[in-house]
C-alpha positions in Angstrom: -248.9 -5.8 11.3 -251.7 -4.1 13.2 -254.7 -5.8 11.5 -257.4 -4.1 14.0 -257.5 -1.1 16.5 -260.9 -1.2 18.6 -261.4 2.0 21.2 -264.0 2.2 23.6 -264.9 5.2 25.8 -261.8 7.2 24.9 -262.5 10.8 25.7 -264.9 11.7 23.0 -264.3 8.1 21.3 -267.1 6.1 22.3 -266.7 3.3 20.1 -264.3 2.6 17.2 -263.5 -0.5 15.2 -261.0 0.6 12.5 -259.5 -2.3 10.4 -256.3 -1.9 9.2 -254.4 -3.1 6.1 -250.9 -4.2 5.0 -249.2 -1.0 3.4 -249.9 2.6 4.4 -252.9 3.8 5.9 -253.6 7.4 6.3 -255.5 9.1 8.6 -257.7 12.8 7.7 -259.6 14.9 9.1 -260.0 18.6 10.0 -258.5 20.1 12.8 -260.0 18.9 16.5 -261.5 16.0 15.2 -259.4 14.1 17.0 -256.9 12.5 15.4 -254.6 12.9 18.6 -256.7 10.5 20.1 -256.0 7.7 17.8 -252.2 8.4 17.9 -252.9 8.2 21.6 -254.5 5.5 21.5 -251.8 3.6 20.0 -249.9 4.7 23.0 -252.3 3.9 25.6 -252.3 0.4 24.3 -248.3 0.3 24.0 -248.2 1.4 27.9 -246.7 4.7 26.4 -249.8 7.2 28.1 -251.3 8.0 30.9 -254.5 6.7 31.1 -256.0 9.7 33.5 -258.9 11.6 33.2 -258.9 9.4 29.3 -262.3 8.0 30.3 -265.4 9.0 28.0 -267.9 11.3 31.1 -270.9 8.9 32.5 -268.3 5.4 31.2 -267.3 3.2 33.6 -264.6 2.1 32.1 -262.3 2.7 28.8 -260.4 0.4 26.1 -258.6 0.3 23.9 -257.2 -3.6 22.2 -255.3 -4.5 18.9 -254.5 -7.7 17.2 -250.9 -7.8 15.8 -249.7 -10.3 13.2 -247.4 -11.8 13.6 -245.1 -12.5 10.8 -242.0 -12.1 11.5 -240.2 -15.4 13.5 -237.4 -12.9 15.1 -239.8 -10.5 16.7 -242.0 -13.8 18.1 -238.5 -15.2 19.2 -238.3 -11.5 20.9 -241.9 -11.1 22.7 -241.7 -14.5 23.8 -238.6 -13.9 26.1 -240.1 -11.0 27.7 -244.0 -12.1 27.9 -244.7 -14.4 30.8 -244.5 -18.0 30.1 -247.8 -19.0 30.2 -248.9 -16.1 27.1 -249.0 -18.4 24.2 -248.0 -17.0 21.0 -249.3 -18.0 17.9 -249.6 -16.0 14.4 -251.4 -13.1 16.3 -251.3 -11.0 19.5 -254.2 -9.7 21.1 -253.3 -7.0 24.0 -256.4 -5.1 25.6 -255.7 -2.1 27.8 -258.5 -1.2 30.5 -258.6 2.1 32.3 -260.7 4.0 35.1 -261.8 6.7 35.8 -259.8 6.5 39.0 -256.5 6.2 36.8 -256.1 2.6 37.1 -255.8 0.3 34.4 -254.7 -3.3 33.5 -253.5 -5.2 30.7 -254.3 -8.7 29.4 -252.2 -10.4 26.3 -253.9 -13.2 24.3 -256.5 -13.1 27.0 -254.0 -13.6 30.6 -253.0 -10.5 33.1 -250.0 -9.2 32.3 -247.7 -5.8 33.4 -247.0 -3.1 32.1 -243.7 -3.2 31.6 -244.0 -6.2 29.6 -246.6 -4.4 27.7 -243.7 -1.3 27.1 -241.0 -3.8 26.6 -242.9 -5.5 24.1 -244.1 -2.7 22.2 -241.1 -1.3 21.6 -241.0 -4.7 19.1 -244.3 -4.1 17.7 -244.9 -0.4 16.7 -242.5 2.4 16.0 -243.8 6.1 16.5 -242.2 8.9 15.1 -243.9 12.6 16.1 -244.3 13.8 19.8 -241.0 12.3 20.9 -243.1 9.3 22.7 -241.7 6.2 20.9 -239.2 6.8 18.9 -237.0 3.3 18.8 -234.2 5.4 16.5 -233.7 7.9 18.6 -231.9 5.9 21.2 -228.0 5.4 20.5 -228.5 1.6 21.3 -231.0 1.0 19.0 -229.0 3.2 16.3 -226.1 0.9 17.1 -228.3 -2.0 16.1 -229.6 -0.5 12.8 -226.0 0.6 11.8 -224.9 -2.9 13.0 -227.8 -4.1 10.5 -226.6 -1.8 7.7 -223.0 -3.3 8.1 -224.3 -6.9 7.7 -222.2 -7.5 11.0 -225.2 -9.0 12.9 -223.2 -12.2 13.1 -220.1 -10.9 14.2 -221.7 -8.5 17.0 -223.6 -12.0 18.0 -220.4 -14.0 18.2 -218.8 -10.7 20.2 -221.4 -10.6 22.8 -221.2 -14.2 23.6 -217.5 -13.6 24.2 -218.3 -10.7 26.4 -220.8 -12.5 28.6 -218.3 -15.1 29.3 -215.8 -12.3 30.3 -218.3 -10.9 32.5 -218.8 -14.5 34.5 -214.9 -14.4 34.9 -215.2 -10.9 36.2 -217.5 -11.9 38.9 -216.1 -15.1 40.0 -212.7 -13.6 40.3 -214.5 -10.8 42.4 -216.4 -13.3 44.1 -212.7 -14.9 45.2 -211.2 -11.2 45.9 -213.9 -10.4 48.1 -213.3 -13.5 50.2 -209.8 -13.3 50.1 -209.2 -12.7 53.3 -211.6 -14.5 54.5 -210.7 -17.3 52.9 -206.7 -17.1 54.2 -208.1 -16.7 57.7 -210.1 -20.3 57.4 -207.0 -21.7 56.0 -204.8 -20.6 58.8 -207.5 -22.0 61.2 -208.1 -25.3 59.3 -204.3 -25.7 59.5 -203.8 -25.3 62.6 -206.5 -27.7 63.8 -205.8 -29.9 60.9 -201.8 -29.9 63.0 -202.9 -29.9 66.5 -205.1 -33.7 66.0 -202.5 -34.9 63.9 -199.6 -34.3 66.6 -201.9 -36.1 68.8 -202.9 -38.9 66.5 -205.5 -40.4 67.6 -206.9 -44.3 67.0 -210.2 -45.7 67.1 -211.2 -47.5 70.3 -208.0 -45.8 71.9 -209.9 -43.6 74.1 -212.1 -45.9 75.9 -209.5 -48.6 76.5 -207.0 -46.0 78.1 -209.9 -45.1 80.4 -211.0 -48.3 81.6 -207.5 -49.1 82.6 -207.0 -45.5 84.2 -209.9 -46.7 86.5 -208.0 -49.6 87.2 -205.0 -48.0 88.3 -206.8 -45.3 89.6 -207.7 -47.8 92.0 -204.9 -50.2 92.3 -204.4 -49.9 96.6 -208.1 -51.0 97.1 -208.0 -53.6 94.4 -204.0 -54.9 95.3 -205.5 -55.1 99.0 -208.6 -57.0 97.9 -207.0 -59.2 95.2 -204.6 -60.6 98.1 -207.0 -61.1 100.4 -209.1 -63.1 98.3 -205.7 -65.0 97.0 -205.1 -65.8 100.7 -208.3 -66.9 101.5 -207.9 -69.3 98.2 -204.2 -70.7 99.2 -201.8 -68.6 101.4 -203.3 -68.9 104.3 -203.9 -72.5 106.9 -207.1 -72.8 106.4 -207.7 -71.1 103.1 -210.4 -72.9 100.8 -208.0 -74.7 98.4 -206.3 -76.0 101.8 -209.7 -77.2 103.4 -210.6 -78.7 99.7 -207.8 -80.6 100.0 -208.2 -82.0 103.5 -211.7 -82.9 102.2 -210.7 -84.7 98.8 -208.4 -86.8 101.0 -210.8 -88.0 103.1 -213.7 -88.4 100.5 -210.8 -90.4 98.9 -210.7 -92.4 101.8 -214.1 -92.9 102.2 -214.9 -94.1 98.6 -212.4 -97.3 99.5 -215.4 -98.2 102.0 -218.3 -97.1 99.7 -217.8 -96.2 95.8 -221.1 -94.4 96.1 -219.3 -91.6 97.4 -216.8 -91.3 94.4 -218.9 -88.7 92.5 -218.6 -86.4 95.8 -215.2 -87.0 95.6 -214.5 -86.3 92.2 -216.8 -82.7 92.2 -214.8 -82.0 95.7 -211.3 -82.5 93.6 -212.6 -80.3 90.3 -213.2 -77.4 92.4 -210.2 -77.6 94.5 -208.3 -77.0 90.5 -210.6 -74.4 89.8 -209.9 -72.8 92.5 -206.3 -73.1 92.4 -206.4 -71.8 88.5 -208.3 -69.0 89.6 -205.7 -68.1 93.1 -202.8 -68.6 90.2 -204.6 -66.0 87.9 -204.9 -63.5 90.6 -201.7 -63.9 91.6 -200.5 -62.9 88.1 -202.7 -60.1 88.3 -201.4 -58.8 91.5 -197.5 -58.9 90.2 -198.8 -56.8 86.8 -199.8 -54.5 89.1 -196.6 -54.5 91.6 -194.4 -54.5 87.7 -195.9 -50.9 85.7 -195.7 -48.1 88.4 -195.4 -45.6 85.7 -197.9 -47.0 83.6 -200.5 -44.8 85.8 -198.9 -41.5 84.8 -198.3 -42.5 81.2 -202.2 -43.5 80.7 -202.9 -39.9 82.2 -200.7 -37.9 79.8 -202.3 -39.6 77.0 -205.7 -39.3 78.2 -205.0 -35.4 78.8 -204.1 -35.3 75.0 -207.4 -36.9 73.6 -209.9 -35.0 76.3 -207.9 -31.7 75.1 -208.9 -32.4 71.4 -212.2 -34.7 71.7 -213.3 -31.0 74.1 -212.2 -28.8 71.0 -213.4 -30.7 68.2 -215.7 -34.0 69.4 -218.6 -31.1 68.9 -217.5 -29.8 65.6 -218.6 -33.4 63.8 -221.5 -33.4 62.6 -221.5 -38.0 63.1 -222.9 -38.8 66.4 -220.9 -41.4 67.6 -220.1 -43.2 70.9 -216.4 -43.4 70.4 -215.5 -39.5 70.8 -212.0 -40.9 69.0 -214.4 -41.2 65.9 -216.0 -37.9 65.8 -212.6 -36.2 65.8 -211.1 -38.0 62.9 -214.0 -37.4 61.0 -213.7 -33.8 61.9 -210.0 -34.2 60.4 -210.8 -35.6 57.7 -213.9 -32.7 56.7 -211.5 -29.9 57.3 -209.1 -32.0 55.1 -211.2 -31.1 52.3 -211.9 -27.4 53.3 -208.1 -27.1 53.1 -207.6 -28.5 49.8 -210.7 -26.5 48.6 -209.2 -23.5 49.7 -205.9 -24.3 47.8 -208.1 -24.7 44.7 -209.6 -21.4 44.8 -206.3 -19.8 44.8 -205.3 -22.0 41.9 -208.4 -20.7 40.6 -207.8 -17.0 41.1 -204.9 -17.3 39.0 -206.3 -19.3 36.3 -208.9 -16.9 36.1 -206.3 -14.1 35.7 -204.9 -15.7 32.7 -208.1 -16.4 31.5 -209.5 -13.0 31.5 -206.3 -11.9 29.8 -206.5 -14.1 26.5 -210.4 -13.2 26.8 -209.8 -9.6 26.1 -207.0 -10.2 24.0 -210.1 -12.0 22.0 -212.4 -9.1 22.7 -210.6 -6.4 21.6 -209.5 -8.1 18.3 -213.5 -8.5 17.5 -214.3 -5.2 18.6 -211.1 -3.7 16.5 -213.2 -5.5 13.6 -216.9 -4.1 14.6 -215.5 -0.4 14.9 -214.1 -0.7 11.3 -217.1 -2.4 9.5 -219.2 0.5 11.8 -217.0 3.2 10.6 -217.5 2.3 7.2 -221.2 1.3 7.3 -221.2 4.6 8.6 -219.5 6.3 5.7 -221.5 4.5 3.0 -225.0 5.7 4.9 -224.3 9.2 4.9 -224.7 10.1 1.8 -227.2 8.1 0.9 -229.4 9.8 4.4 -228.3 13.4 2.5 -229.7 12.4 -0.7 -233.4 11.4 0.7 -233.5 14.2 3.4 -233.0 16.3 -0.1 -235.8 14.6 -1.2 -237.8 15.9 1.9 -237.2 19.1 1.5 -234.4 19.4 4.0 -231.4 20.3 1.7 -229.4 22.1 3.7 -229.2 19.0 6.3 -226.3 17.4 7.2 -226.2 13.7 8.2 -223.2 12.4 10.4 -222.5 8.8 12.9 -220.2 9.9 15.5 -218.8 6.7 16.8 -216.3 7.0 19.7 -214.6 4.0 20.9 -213.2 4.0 24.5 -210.0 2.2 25.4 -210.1 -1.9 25.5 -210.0 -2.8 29.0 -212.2 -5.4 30.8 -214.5 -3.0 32.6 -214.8 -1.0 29.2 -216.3 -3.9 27.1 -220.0 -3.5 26.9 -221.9 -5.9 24.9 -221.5 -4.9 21.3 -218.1 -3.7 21.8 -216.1 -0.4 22.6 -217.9 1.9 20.4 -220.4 4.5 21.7 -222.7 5.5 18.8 -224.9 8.9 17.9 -226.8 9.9 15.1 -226.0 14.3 14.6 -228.3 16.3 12.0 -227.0 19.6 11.0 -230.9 20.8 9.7 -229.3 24.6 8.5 -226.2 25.7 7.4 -224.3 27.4 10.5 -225.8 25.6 13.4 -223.8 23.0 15.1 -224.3 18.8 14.7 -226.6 18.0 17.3 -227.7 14.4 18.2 -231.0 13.2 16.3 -232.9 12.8 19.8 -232.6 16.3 20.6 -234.4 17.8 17.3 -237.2 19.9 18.5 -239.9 20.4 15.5 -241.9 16.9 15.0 -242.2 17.3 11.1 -238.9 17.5 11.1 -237.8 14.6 13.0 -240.7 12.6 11.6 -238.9 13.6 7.9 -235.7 12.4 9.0 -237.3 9.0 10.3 -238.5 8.4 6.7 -235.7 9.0 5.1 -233.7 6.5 8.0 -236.3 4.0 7.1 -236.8 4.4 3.6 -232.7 3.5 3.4 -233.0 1.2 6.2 -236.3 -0.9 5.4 -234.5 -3.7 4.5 -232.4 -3.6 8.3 -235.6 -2.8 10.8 -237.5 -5.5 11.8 -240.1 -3.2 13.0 -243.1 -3.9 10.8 -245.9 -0.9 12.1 -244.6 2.7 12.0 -246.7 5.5 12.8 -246.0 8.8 11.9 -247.4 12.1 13.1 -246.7 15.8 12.0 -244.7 14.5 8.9 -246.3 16.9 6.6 -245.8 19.9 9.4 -245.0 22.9 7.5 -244.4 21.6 3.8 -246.6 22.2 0.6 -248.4 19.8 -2.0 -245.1 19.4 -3.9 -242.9 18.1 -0.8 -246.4 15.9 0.3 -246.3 14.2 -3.1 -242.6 13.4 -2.6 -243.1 12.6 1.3 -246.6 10.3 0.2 -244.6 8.5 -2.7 -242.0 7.9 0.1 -244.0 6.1 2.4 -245.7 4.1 -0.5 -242.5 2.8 -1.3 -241.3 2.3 2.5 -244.8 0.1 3.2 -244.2 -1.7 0.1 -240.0 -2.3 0.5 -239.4 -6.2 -0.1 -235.3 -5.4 0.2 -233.6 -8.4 0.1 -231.3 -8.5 2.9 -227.9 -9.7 0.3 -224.5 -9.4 1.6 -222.1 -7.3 -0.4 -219.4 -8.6 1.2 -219.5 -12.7 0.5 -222.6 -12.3 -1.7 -224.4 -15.5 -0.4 -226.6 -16.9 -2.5 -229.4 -17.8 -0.2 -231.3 -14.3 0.6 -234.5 -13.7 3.0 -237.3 -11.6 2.1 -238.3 -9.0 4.7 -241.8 -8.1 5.1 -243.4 -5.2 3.7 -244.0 -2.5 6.7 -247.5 -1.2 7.7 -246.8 2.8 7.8 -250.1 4.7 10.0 -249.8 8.0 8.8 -251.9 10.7 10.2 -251.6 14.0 7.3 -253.5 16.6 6.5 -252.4 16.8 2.9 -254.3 15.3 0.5 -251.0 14.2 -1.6 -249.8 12.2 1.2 -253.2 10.8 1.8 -253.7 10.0 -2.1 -250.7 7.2 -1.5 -252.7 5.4 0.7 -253.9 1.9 0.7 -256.5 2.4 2.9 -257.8 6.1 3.6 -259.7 6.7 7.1 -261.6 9.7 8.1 -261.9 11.0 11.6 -265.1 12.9 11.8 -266.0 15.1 15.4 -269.9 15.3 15.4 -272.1 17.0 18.1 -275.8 15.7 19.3 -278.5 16.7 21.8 -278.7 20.3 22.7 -278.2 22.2 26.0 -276.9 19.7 29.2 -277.3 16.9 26.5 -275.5 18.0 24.1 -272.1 15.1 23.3 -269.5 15.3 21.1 -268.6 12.2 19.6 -265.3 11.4 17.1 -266.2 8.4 14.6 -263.4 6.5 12.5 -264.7 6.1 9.2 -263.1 3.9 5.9 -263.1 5.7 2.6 -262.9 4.8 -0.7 -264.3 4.8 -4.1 -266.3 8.4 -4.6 -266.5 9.7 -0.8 -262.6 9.4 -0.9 -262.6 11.5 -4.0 -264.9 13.8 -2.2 -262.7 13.9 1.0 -259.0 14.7 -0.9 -261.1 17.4 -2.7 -262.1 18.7 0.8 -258.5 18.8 1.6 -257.6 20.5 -1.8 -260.0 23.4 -1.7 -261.3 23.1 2.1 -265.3 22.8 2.6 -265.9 24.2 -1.2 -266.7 21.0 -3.7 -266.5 21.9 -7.3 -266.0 20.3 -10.5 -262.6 21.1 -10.5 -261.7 20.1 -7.1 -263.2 16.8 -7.7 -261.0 16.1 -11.1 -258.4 17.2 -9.2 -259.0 15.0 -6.2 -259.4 12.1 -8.9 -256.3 12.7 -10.9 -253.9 12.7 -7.7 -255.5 9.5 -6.6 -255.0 7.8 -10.0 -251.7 8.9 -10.4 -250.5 8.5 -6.8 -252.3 4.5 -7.4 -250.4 4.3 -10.8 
């Protein structure tokens, strides 16, 4: 509920505090004295209003604040998703609106900056206003699919339904996601298979590369080094007087020599070990020499295989993202990434048809629950007709008709939305011969404002809404139809419906709060209902250039409420009889 309402420099409002109460609180006063401003002020502090040229002359700055309850845990549940994160929520809600005379204004809830679209979206959960065609949550066909779903007790259902939906709707987009990249997604196969084919032909091995190119260097080389090779392997031991020959001559005659004198032996015997190194090492090249006379082709054959790995390590050495020194090793990991890429891609065509079927048993689901929303809506809908006829006959309106189109569209995947296949509108035939029209396109305020009640007096038990505000409901009716209207939102502000299923009759009911109904009226058996009765009084001071006109909220009860609904009785005239009057239609509208 809206416990307090506090405007500050609004047009001629230059400060107002009006406490509020739980059950209905009316609003009086005579024509001009500006009870529009306090209707817009409830929409200037629900982002509903433009706050230009709103400013009192010579203020600064306007504003207007209220501090909701906060009773109900769905509607916290609700604000909380859409205020920031940091907005702390507690039992109340403080939201302050201040405006400028430039036309700017800003918004703060529980004290921290906020937007105002929050401030709209969160409104919509806090106050219902029925009049000027400003707020009116009913009059939009998804909210009246809510209330109707409410009415049907198929909240659960509808719940279960949507959670089906949105999971339909992630299938959706993947599977668009994989259409979309289709082609895309054959042309990377194509080109990972081909790559993926072209290193496996040439398979390469670790380490291959660099062996094969130190011994193409050799052979590259193999006149210079033959040529070399036997030069040194005659100057070793073909030749006269190669080394080994010489070493010999030498050991022979330090052999000689150590007969004469043994100090010589050591000479000798380091004389002898490098005349068999040296013969080891002629013997190795001589071996090395004949490998090269034996493999003529080998040359040719090193160079074909070498062409294979440059042609590759150039095409996909650089695609690795390892730096390595063996360019072998960069493209097998390359293989091995695209390996995966390739198998990857084979998934996501798996995928695509999994998804397929997927998407096929999820509307086969879908359309089965929506087959059951449209009936229990279709019959919801029957059952609340006549019971909307029998309080808009109350109201004064018994020539209206009440009717719930509901058109359901064909059950395909792009038809789901997410409370089913059923398009909902709420028709009010208001005299006999006019056509059905839909409820947000009746023109007279009262009017619409009388239908609201009678919604909400059958509903009360199905909107969560706690604050309604209703202007112009008394628009063209007389004291009998005001008594009826007044003891009609008495009993609305008061409704503690419990919210039992006729279906399964569970045993474990919940009690919904009693609503807080603002009613601004100017007839004194409406305002007689009330459980709190508030003046709004236009005054004039100064004279000349001085002169201000001022609008002051004022609480009545006890005799100057008497004295007020007399006012309203007779006009400006007290008498005796007005004042009995006035007393007797407050005691028995507070019987």
């Amino acid at each position: 509920m809206l416990r307090e309402l506090h405007i500050s420099n609004l047009a001629v409002i230059e400060d107002a505090r009006i406490e509020l109460t739980h059950g209905l609180n009316a609003f009086t006063g005579q024509t001009g004295a500006g009870k529009s401003l306090v209707l817009g002020a409830f929409e200037i502090l629900l982002g509903l209003k433009s706050v230009k040229n709103m400013v009192r002359p010579e203020a600064k700055e306007g504003r207007v604040s209220g501090v909701f309850e906060l009773n109900d845990p769905l509607i916290v549940e609700a604000i909380a998703e859409l205020a920031d994160q940091e907005i702390e929520l507690g039992e109340s809600l403080l939201i302050t609106r201040k405006f400028f005379p430039s036309g700017r204004s800003s918004v703060s809830i529980n004290g921290l900056p906020a937007t105002a679209i929050m401030l709209k979206r969160i409104g919509h959960h806090l106050v219902d206003i029925h009049g000027q065609h400003d707020h009116q949550f009913l009059l939009k066909p998804s909210n009246q699919l809510t209330i109707l779903d409410n009415f049907a007790e198929i909240t659960d259902q509808r719940k279960h339904f949507t959670t089906q939906y949105n999971h339909l709707r992630e299938l959706i987009e993947r599977k668009d996601e994989l259409l979309a990249s289709q082609t895309l997604r054959a042309q990377q196969l194509d080109l990972f298979e081909f790559q993926a084919n072209e290193i496996d032909d040439v398979d390469p091995l670790l380490g291959e590369f660099i062996d094969l190119q130190q011994q193409h260097k050799t052979l590259k080389n193999a006149s210079k080094i033959h040529v070399d090779a036997s030069n040194i392997n005659a100057a070793l031991y073909e030749s006269d007087s190669s080394i080994i020959s010489r070493l010999e001559v030498m050991t022979h005659l330090l052999r000689n020599l150590t007969d004469l004198d043994s100090e010589l032996e050591p000479l000798e015997e380091q004389v002898r070990t490098a005349t068999i190194t040296l013969q080891e090492a002629s013997f190795e090249i001589s071996r090395y020499i004949g490998r090269l006379d034996s493999n003529p082709e080998q040359a040719a054959d090193i160079e074909s295989r070498l062409n294979q790995l440059n042609r590759i390590i150039h095409k996909y050495a650089k695609s690795s993202d390892a730096l390595t020194e063996d360019p072998i090793e960069a493209v097998i990991n390359y293989r091995l990434r695209i390996g995966q890429q390739i198998e990857e891609l084979h998934l996501q065509d798996t995928d695509l048809s999994h998804i397929d079927k997927q998407i096929d048993d999820l509307s086969n689901q879908l359309i089965a629950l929506a087959d059951q929303l449209t009936s229990a809506r279709r019959e919801a809908a029957q059952n609340l007709k006549p019971l909307i006829e029998s309080q808009l006959i109350d109201l004064g309106m018994s020539e209206a008709l009440f009717d719930i189109q509901i058109t359901s569209v064909d059950p395909t995947p792009d038809a789901f939305t997410s409370t089913g296949l059923d398009m909902i509108d709420i028709l009010i035939q208001t005299n006999p011969g006019q056509p059905f029209r839909p409820l947000r396109k009746i023109a007279s305020g009262g009017e619409l404002s009388r239908i609201m009640l009678a919604l909400k007096s059958i509903l009360a038990s199905s909107d969560r809404i706690s604050v309604l505000v209703f202007d112009e409901i008394d628009a063209n009716i007389g004291g009998r139809l005001g008594s009826v209207i007044g003891q009609k939102l008495r009993n609305l502000a008061h409704a503690n419906s419990p919210a039992k299923s006729r279906k399964n009759k569970r045993k474990t009911v919940k009690t919904k709060p009693q609503h807080q109904i603002l009613c601004i009226t100017h007839l004194p058996q409406i305002a007689a209902f009330a459980d709190r009765h508030l003046r709004i009084e236009k005054s004039i001071s100064g004279r000349g250039k001085s002169r201000k006109t001022s609008t002051t909220v004022t609480h009545l009860d006890g005799k100057p409420r008497v004295e007020e609904l007399a006012e309203m009785i007779s006009g400006h005239v007290l008498t005796p009889t007005t004042l009995k009057q006035a007393k007797e239609l407050l005691e028995t509208a507070q019987a």
